[in-house]
N, C-alpha and C positions, 0 to 999 in steps of 0.2 A: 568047559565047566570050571576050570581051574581061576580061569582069565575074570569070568561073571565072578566069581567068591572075592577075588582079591579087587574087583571093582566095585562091588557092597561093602567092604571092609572099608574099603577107602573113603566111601560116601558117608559111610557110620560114624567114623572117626572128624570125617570136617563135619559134618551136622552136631556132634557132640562138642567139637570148639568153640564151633559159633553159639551152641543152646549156653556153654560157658563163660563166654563172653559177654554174653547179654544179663547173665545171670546176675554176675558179680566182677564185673567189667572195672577199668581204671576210675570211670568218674564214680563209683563208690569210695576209690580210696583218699575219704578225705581226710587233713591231717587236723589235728588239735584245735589248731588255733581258727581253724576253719569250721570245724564241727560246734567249738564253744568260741565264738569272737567275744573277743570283749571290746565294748565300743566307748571314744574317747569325745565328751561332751567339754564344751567350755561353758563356762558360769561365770556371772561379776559378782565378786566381793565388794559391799558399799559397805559405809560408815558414815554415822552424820554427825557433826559437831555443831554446836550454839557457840558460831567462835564472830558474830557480827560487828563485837567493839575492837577487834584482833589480838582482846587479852585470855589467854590461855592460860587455863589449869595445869596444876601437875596432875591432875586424873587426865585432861585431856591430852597432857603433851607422854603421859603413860600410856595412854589409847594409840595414841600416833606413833610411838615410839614399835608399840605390836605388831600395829598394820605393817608397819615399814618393816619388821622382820620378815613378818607373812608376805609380803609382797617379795623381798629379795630370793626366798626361798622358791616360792611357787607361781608367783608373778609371772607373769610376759605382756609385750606391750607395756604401755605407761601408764602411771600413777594419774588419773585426772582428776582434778580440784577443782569442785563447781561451785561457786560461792554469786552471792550479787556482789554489784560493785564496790569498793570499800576496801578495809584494812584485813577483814577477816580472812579468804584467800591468800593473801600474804602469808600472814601469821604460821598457818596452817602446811605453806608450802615451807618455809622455812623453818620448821618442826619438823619433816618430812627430810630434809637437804641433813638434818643438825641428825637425826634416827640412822642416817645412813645410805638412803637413798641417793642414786647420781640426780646432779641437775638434770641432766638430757635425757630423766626417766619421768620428768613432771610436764603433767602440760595441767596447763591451766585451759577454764574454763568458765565465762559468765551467764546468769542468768537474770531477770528484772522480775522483783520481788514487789508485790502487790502493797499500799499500805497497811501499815498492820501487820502484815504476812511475816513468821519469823524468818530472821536473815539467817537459815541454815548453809555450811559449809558440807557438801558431798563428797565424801573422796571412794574413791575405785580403782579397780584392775580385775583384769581377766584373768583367769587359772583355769583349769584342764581337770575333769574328774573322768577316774575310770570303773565303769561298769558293767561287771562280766553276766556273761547267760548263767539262769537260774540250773540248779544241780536238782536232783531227785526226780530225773522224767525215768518214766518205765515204761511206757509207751511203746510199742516196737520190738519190741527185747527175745520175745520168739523168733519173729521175724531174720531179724540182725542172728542170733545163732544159727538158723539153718543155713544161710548164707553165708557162716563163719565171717561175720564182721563185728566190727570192735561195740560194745554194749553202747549205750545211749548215755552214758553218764563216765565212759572212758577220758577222762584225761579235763573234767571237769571241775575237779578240787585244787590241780595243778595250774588251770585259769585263776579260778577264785583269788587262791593265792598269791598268785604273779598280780590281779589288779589290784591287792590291799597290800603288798607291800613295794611297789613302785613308787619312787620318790616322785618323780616328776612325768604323769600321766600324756603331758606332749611329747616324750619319747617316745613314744608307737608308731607318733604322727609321724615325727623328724627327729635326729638325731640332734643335740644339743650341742650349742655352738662350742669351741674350744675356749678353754681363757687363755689370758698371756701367762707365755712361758717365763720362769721363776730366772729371771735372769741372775741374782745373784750364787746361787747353786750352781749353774754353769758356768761362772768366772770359776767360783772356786774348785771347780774341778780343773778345770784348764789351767789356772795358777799351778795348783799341785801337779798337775804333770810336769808341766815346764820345768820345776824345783825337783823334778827327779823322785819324787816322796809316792806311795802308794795311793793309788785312786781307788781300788778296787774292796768291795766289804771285807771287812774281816769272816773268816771262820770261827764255828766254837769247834776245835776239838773233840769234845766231849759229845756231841749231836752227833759229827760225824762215825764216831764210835759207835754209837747206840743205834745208829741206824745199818752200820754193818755188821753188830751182832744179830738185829734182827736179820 
C-alpha cells in the first residue's frame, strides 16, 4: 500500500513538471530586445544642385558645405556625384574635398542629359535609421499575468529610447570601425616618463575628502 502511495506521488509530481514546463517553459522567456526589436533601415540622402556651367554659389557651396557635415557624421559608403559631362561635377566635388570630405570618399558619376534637359548635379550617400516596435499594446495582458510573465509593453520605452538617441543607427548592425590613435598624446606620455616627471592625473584633495565623509 505504502509502495502504490509513493508511486502516485511520484507520477503526480513529474506530471505537474512537465504541465509546467509546457505552461511557461524557457522559449517564453524572451528578453527586451527580442520582445521590442528595433529594426535598422538604410536610406539615401540626395541633393540636387543647378551647378551645369561649374560656377557655384555661396548658397550652393553652404548647401554642400551641410551635406558634407551630414555625411561625415552619419554617412557610410561614399559621397556619389552624378552630374552629365562637363565642368559641373567637378565643381561640386571639389566643394565637397574643400567641406571636408576625404577624396577616397567621392566617387563620381556620369549621366547623358537630354537637349534642353537641365544639367542637374546629384549628390548622395547612404545613412542607417532606426525604428523601434510601437508601445501601448494591451493585448494579452491577462493572459501574460496568469502565466506570471512580463506585461506586453515591459521594457518598451527603454527601446524607444535607445533608437532616438543612438548616434549612429549602424551600430546594432556592426560595431564602428576604430580611428587612428592620437599619436601625439602617447609621445607625450612616453617623453614624460623617460624625464622621470609624473604621468599619472592629478588628485583633488578636496573630492577625495568629501567622498570619505560621505
Amino acid at each position: 500500500m505504502i509502495a502504490t502511495m509513493k508511486k502516485l506521488l511520484l507520477a503526480t509530481a513529474a506530471l505537474t513538471t512537465v504541465g509546467c514546463a509546457g505552461f511557461n517553459g524557457q522559449e517564453h522567456a524572451l528578453t527586451i530586445a527580442e520582445q521590442h526589436p528595433i529594426s535598422v533601415d538604410s536610406q539615401t540622402v540626395t541633393m540636387t544642385l543647378d551647378a551645369a556651367t561649374g560656377e557655384l554659389s555661396s548658397l550652393d557651396k553652404a548647401r554642400i558645405k551641410a551635406f558634407g557635415d551630414s555625411y561625415m557624421r552619419n554617412g557610410h559608403g561614399v559621397v556619389s556625384v552624378t552630374s552629365p559631362s562637363g565642368p559641373g561635377g567637378e565643381a561640386v566635388r571639389k566643394a565637397l574635398y574643400e567641406a571636408g570630405v576625404p577624396q577616397a570618399s567621392i566617387a563620381a558619376a556620369d549621366y547623358r542629359s537630354g537637349e534642353g534637359a537641365p544639367g542637374d548635379t546629384i549628390i548622395s550617400y547612404t545613412h542607417y535609421v532606426a525604428t523601434p516596435s510601437a508601445c501601448g499594446l494591451w493585448e494579452g495582458t491577462r493572459e501574460r499575468d496568469h502565466r506570471n510573465l512580463n506585461s506586453p509593453n515591459f521594457g518598451c520605452a527603454t527601446q524607444n529610447n535607445l533608437a532616438a538617441m543612438i548616434g549612429d543607427p549602424h551600430d546594432l548592425i556592426a560595431p564602428a570601425e576604430m580611428t587612428d590613435p592620437d599619436s601625439t598624446t602617447r609621445i607625450r606620455g612616453v617623453k614624460a616618463y623617460r624625464e622621470g616627471k609624473v604621468t599619472s592625473s592629478k588628485a583633488d584633495s578636496a573630492i577625495n575628502t568629501e567622498i570619505a565623509n560621505q
